[in-house]
Residue frames as a rotation matrix with the C-alpha (Angstrom) as fourth column:
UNK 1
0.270 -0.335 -0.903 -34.92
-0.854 0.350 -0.386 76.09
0.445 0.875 -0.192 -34.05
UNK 2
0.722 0.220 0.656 -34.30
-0.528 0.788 0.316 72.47
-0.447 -0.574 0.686 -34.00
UNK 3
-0.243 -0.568 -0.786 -31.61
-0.828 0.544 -0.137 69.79
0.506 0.618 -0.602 -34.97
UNK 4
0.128 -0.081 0.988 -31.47
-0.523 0.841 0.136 66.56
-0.843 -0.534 0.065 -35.75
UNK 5
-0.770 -0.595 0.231 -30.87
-0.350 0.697 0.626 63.77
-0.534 0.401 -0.744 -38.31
UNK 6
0.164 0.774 -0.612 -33.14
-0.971 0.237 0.040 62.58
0.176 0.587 0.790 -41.32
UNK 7
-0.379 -0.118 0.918 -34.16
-0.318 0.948 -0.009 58.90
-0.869 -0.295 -0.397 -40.69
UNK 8
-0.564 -0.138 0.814 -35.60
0.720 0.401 0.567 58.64
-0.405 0.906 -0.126 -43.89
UNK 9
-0.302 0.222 -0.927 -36.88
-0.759 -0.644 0.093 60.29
-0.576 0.732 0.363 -46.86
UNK 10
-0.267 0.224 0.937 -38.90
0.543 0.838 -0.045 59.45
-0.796 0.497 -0.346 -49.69
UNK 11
-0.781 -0.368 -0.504 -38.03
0.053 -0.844 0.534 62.03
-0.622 0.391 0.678 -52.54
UNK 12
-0.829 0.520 0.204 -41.39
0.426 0.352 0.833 61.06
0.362 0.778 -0.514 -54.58
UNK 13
0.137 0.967 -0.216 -43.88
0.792 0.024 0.610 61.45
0.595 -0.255 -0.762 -52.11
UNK 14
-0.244 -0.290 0.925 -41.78
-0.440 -0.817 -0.372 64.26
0.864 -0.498 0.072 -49.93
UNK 15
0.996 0.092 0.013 -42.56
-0.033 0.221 0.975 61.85
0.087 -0.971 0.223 -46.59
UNK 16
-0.259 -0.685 -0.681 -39.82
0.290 0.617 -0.731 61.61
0.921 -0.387 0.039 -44.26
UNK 17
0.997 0.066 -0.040 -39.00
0.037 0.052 0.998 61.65
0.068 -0.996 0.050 -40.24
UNK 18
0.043 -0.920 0.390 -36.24
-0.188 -0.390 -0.901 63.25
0.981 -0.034 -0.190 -38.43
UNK 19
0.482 0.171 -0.860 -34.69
0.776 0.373 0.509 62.41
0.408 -0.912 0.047 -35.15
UNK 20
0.883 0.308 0.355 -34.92
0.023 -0.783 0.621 64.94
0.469 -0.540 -0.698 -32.85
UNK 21
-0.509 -0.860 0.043 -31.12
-0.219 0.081 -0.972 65.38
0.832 -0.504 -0.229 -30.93
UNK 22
-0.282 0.399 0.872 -33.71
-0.911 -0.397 -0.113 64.67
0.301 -0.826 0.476 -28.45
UNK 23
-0.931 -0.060 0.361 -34.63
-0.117 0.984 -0.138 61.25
-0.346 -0.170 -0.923 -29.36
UNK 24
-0.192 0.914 0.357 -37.76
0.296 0.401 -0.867 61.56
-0.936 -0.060 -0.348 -30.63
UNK 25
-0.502 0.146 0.852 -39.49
0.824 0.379 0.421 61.24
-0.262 0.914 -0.311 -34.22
UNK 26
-0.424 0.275 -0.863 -40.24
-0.038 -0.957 -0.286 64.21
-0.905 -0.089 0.416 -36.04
UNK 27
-0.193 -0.085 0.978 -42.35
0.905 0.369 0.211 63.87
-0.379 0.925 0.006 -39.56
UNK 28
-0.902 -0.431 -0.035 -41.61
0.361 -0.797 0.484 66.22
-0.237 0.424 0.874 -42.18
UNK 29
-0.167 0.922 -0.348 -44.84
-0.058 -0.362 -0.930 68.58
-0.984 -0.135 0.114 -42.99
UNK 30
0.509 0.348 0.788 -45.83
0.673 0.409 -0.616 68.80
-0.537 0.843 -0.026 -46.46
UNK 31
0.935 -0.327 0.138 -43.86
-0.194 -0.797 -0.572 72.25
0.297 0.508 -0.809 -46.95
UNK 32
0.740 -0.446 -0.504 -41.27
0.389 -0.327 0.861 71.30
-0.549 -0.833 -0.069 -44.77
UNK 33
-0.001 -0.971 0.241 -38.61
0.847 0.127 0.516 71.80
-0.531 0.204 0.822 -47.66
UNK 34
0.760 0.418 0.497 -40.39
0.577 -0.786 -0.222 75.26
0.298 0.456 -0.839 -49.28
UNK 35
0.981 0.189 -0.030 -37.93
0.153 -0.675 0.722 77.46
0.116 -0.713 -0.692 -49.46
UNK 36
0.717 -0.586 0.378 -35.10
-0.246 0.295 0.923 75.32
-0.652 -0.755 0.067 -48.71
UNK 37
-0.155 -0.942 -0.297 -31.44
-0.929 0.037 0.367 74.80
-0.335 0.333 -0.881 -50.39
UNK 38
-0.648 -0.210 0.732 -32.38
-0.158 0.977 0.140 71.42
-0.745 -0.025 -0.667 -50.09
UNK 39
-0.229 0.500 -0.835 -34.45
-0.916 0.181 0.359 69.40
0.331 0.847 0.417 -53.02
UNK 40
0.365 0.286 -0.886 -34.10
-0.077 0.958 0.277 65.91
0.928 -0.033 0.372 -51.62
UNK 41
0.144 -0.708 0.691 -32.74
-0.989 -0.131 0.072 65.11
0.040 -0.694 -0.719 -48.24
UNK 42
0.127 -0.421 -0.898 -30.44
-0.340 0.832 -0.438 61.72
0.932 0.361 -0.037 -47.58
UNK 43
0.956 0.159 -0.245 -30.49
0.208 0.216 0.954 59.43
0.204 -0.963 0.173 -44.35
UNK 44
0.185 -0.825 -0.534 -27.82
0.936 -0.018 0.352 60.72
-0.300 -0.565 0.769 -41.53
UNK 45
-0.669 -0.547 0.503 -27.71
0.539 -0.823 -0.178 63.94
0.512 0.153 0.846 -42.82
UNK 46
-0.426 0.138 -0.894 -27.65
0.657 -0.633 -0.410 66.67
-0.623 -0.762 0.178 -39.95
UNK 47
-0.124 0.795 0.594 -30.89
0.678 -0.369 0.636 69.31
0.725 0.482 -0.493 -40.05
UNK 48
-0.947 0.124 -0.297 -31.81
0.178 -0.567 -0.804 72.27
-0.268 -0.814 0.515 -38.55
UNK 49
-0.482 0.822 0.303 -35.66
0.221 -0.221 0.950 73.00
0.848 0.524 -0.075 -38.82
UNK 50
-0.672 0.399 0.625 -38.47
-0.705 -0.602 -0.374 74.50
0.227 -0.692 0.685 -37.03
UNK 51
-0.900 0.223 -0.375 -40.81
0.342 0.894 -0.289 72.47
0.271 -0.388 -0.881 -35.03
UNK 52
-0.299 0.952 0.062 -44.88
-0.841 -0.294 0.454 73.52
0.450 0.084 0.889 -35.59
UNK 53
-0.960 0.254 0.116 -47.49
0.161 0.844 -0.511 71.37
-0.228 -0.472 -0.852 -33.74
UNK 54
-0.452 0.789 -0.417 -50.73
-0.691 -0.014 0.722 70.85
0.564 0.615 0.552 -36.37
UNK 55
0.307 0.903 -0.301 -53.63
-0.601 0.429 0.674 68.99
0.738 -0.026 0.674 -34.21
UNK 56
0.794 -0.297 0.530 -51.49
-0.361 0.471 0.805 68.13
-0.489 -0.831 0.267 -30.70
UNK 57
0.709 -0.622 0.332 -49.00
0.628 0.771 0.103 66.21
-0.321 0.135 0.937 -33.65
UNK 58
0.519 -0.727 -0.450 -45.27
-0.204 -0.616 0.761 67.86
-0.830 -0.303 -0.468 -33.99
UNK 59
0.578 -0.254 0.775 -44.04
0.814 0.237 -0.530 68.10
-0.049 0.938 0.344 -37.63
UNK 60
-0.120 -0.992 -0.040 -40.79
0.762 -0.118 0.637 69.31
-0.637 0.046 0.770 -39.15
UNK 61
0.546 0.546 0.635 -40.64
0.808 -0.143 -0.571 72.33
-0.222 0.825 -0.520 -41.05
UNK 62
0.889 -0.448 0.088 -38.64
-0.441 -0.893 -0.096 75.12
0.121 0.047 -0.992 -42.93
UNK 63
0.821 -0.558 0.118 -35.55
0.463 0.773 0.434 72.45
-0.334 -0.302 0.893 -43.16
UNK 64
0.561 -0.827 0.049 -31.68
-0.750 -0.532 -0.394 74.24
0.351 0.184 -0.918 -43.41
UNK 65
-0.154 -0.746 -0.648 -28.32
0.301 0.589 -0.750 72.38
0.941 -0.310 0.133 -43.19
UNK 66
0.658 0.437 -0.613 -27.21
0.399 0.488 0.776 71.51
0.638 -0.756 0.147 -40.16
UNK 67
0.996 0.074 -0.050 -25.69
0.089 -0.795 0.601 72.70
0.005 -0.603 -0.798 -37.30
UNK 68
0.069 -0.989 -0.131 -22.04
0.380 -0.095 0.920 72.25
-0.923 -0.113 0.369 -38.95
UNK 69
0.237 0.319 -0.918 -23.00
-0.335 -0.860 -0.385 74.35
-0.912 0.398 -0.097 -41.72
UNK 70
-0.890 -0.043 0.454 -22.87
0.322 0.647 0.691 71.31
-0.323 0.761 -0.562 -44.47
């Protein structure tokens, strides 16, 4: 499991990118919210999610609140 922070969202198309607590960009897969409590997600708000690598390229996926249980 991963955390980090939504840099943005776009609740139409279901793109966004999360930053990794690592520092690095994560975009969201196409399922990433299947599943999930969530419906929309909002910039700055803390994520836990799994991290899948599709064709060498790391996408977000299986998104849950974050690691202060918000």
């Amino acid at each position: 499991m991963a955390q980090g922070t939504v840099s943005s969202y776009d609740p139409v198309s279901g793109a966004g990118i999360i930053l990794d607590d690592s520092g690095s960009d994560v975009p969201l897969a196409e399922d990433a919210l299947e599943g999930s409590l969530f419906r929309m997600l909002r910039q700055g708000q803390r994520v836990n999610y799994d991290r899948i690598e599709i064709e060498g390229k790391a996408l977000a996926t299986r998104v849950r609140f974050g690691q202060d249980g918000r």
